[in-house]
N, C-alpha and C positions, 0 to 999 in steps of 0.2 A: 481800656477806653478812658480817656483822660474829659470830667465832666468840666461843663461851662460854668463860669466864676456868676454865682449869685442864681444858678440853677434851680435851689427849693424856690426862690422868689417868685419864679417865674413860673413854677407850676402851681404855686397859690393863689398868683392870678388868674391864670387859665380858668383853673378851678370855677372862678366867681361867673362865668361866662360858657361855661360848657357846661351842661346836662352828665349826670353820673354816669348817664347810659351810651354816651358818647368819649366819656374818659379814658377808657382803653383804647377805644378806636386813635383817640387823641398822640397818645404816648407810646403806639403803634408808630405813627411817623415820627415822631420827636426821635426816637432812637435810630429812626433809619434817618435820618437829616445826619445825628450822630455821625453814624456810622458813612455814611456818605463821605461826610466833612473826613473823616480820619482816615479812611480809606483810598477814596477816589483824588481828593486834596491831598493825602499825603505820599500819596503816588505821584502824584506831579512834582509835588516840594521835592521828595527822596531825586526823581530823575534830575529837575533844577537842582540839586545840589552837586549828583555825579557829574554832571556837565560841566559847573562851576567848579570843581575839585579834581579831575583829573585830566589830567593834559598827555597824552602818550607821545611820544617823537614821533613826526611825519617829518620825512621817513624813517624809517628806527634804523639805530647804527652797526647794524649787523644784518648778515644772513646767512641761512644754515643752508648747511655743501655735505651731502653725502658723500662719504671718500669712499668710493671703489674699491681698490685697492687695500682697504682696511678694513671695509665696511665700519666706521666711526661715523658721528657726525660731527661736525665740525663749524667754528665760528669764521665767519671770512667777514675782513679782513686781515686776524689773527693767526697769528701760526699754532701750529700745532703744540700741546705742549703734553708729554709723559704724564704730569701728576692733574693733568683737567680731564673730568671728563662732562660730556653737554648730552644734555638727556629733554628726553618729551615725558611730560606729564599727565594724566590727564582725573580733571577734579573731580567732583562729584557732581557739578553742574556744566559737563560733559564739554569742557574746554579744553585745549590740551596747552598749557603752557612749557615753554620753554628754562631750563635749569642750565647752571653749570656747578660743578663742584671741585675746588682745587685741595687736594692732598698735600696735608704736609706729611714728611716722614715720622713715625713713633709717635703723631699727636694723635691722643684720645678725644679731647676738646674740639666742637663743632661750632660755627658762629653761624646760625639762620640770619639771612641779611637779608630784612625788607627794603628795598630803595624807595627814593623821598618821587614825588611826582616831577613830571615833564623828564626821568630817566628811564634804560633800560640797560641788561644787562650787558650789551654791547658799550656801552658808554660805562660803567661800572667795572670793566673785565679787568682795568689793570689795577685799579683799586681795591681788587680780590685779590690777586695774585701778592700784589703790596702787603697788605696787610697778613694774608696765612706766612710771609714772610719774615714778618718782624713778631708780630704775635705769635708765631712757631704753632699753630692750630688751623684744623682744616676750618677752608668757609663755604659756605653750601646759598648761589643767590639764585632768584627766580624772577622773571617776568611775570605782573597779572595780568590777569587776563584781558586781553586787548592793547597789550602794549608788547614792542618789540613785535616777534614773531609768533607769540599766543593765541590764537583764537580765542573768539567770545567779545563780550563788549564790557568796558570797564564798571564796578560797579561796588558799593559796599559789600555784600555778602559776597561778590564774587571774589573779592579782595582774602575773606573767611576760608570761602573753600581753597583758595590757591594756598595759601599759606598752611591748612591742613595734607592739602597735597603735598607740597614738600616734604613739610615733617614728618610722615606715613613714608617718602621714600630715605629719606634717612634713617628710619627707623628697619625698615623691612631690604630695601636694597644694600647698607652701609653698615649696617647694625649698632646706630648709636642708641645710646638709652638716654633715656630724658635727663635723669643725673650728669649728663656729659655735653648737654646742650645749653648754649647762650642764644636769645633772640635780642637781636641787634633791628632794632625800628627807627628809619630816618623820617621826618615830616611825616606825609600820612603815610606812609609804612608803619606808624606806631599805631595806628591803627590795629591795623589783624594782629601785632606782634605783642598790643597788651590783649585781645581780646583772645587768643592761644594761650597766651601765660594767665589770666585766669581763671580758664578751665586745665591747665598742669599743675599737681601741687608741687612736681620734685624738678622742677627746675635747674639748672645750676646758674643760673642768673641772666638778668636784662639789660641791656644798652638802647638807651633812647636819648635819640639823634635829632635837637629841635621837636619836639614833640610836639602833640596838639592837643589841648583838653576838648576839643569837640569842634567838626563841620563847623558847626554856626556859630562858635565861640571865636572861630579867626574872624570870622568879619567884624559881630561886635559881640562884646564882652558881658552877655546875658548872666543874670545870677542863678535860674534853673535850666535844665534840662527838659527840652519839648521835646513831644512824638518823635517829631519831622527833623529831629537831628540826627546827622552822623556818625558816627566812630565817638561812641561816648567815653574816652579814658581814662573823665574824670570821676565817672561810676567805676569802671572796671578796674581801676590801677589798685584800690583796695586790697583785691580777691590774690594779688600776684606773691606767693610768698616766700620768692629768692631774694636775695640781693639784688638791686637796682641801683642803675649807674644814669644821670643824668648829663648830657652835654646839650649845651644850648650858649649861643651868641650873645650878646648884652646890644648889639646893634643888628637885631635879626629884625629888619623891615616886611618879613612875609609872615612870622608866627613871633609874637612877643615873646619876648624872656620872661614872663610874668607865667606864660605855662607852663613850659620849665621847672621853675621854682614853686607852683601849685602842685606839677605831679609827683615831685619829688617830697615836697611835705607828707601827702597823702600814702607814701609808701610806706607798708610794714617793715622790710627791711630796707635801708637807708645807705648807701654808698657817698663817699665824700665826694660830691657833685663837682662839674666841671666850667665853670662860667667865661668864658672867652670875651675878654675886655676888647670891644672891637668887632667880634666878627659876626660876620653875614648869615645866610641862610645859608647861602650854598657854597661857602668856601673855607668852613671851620677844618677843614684836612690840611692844610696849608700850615695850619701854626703847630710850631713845634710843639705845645704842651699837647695838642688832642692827643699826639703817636705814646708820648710818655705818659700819661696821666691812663689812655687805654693798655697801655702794656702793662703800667701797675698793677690797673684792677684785674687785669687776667691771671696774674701772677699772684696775687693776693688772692682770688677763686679759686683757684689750683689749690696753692698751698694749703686753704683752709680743707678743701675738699679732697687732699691726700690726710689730712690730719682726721677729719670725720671717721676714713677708711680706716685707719690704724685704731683710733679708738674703738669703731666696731668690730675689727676682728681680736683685740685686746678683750671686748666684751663676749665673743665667741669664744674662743679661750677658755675663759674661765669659766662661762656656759658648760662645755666640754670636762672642763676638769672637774667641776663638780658633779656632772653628771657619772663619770669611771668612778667618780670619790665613794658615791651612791649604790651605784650598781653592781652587783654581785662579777665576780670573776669568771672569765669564759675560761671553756676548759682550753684553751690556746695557752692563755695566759695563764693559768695554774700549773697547766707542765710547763710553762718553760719556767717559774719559781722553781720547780723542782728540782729542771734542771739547772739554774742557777745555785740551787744549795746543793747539790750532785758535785758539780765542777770544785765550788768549795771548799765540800769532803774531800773530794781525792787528793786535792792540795796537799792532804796530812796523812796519806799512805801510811807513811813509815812508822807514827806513831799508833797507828790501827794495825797493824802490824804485831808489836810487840804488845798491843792490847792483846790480840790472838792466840799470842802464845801464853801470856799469862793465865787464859780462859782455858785453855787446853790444859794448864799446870792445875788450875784449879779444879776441873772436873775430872782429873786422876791424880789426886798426891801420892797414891803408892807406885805410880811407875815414872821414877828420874830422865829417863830421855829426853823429852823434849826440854826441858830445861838444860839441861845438859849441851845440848846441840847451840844452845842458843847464847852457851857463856866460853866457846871457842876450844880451843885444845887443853887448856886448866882442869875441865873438867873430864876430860879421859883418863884420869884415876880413881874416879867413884864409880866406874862401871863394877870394878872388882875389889872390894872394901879386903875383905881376906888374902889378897894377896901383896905380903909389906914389901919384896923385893922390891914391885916395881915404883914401889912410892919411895922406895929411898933413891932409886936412882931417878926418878923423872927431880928429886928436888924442889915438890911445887912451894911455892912462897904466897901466905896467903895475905901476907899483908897490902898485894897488889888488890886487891879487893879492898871497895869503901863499903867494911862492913862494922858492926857495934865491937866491943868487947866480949859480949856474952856469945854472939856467934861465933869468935874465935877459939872460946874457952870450948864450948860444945864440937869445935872441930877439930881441938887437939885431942878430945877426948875420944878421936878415932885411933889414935894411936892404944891405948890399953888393952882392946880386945888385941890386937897383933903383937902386944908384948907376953899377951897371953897361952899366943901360938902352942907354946912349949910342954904345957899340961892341958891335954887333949879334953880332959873329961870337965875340968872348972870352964875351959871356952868355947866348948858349945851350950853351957848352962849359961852363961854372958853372953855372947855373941851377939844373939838374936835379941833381947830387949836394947844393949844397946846401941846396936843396929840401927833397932825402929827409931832410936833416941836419937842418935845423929845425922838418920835420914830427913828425921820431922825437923832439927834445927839449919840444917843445910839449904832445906826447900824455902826456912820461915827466913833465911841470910837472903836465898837468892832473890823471893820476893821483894827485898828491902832495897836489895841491888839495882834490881829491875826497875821500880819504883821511882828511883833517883834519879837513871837515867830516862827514863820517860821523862821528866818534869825538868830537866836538865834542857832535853830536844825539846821542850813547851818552850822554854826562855828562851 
């Protein structure tokens, strides 16, 4: 309830002339005058204004044709086209407006397109098609209600709900998300298109097309905001917190340029505005700069909003990586480390291999075999130490062996017991210590052997 300018005065006077006992009775009517006045008055003002404000085409430039044959529906006198489709709506204030929506191919990006007054979307059709063309993005426009072939009668809120109705079937029929949506508002089309955008916060941006900071602001140029005004979007442009793009005429005789450049001030985020030296109200589509200067900025939303994406899933990411960096190991991933250092091992058989054998020499040094087997045909003379014949004929040479000095001395010194052979009773008192002696130096050569070439096959 908006009070009367100099209102205490007035009931200070009253005061001096009315009885205590009647002062309630008093301010009993004074609030219902109020309320009269804002109500009943401003239901008139509101309808005088819809009257004055919206103009619908008689007769609107289309009409829908049930195709048989398809079951579509369809726009006559337009042809049919693959990527349009025309749909009934119907709002929350039980009107059913009329849609079309033209697809582009692989566009994510949707442009909701309010039309300016005295249009409908039959007169708009190839200016959809036009533009999802060069803008390479679907455009999604509608009829309010009472204009075209809508039901209902034209009206501000009706204007609220029609433009929610859209949005809800783009949303639920086309599956766009609000992040991939631009509202594009011509003349009073900006209207509903700032009063949508600021109840959205995740917008992906605004196109206002000749705008209007307010019903009563096109007639004259008041400095507040009354009741009884319209489409207030000098309140609401505030609350919109996408990017916003302004295009307005410098010689627009129906809405000054002076709104234009008020609602554009008043925006949180700010796009480099578009002022057309010259044009009109209703014919800023004609100059080459609107198609270029709008193709930038969609291209310039795009790109920013492929960059936002990248930077959040770069911040998921690293979300993610620190979160494994944290977390204890599943037993998925513990076997397969294992089995990663498994494959590893086996890599190196060969030297685990000859570890094997050394471990087998070492947990029995009193029996030569395995060592033996493992140093090739050489050593099939030390099976039988006692027998010289066959060691003079085999010839073995042991300097084929990389072995010290002192294991050489201790392995000639197998020769002494077999020159011994000849006195029976001195080499069996010999034999056997040094036996043990050149068994123990033979086992400590072959380990040294062994040893070398293991670290040999390491290099």
């Amino acid at each position: 309830m908006v009070a009367l300018p100099n209102c205490h005065r007035i009931v200070f006077l009253v005061k001096g002339f009315v009885d205590l006992e009647n002062l309630g009775f008093f301010f009993f009517h004074f609030h219902f005058l109020l309320w009269f006045v804002e109500v009943v008055m401003g239901g008139v003002a509101s309808s005088m204004a819809a009257k004055m404000a919206f103009f619908p085409p008689n007769p609107p430039n289309y009409t829908l044709v049930d195709d048989a044959a398809t079951g579509l529906l369809l726009l006559d006198p337009f042809p049919h086209r693959e990527n349009v489709d025309v749909l009934k709506l119907r709002n929350s204030r039980g009107n059913e407006i009329v849609a079309v929506y033209v697809r582009y191919p692989m566009a994510t990006t949707t442009l909701l397109y309010s039309h300016g007054n005295a249009a409908d979307i039959g007169q708009m059709y190839e200016l959809f098609v036009e533009l999802s063309i060069h803008l390479k993005i679907n455009i999604f426009g509608y009829d309010y209600s009472g204009y075209g072939q809508s039901t209902g009668k034209p009206s501000e809120n009706s204007t609220y709900a029609d433009i929610e109705a859209a949005y809800r079937c783009l949303e639920k029929t086309y599956g766009a998300k609000q992040e991939d949506i631009i509202l594009y508002g011509q003349s009073v089309g900006s209207g509903p298109t700032v009063d949508l955008a600021a109840r959205l916060p995740h917008l992906k941006a605004i196109v206002l097309h000749s705008p209007i900071l307010s019903g009563l602001r096109v007639i004259y140029p008041v400095k507040h905001t009354y009741w009884f005004d319209i489409y207030k979007n000098i309140d609401k442009i505030q609350y919109a917190k996408c990017p916003v793009l302004v295009i307005h005429g410098t010689a627009d005789e129906v809405v000054d340029w002076s709104h234009g450049k008020k609602l554009w001030e008043l925006c949180q985020v700010r796009y480099e505005p578009l002022w057309i030296k010259g044009g009109n109200h209703c014919d800023l589509e004609v100059y080459p700069e609107y198609l270029k200067h709008l193709k930038k900025f969609v291209a310039t939303i795009e790109r920013a909003a492929y960059k936002q994406m990248l930077i959040g899933r770069k911040i998921l990411e690293h979300v993610e990586k620190s979160r494994k960096s944290t977390e204890p190991l599943e037993p998925s991933q513990s076997m397969s480390s294992r089995d990663k250092s498994r494959k590893s091992v086996e890599s190196f058989e060969p030297p685990r291999k000859s570890m094997d054998s050394r471990d087998k020499s070492r947990k029995s040094p009193g029996c030569l075999e395995p060592p033996r087997k493992s140093m090739n045909s050489k050593d099939k003379p030390r099976r039988s130490v006692d027998r010289s014949d066959k060691l003079k004929t085999l010839n073995f040479n042991f300097s084929n062996l990389d072995v010290s000095g002192n294991a050489r001395m201790s392995c000639s010194q197998m020769g002494r017991p077999q020159k011994s052979l000849g006195h029976i009773e001195k080499s069996r008192k010999s034999i056997d210590p040094q036996l043990e002696r050149g068994g123990k130096d033979i086992d400590w050569s072959n380990k040294r052997s062994g040893y070398r070439l293991h670290v040999a096959y390491d290099h």
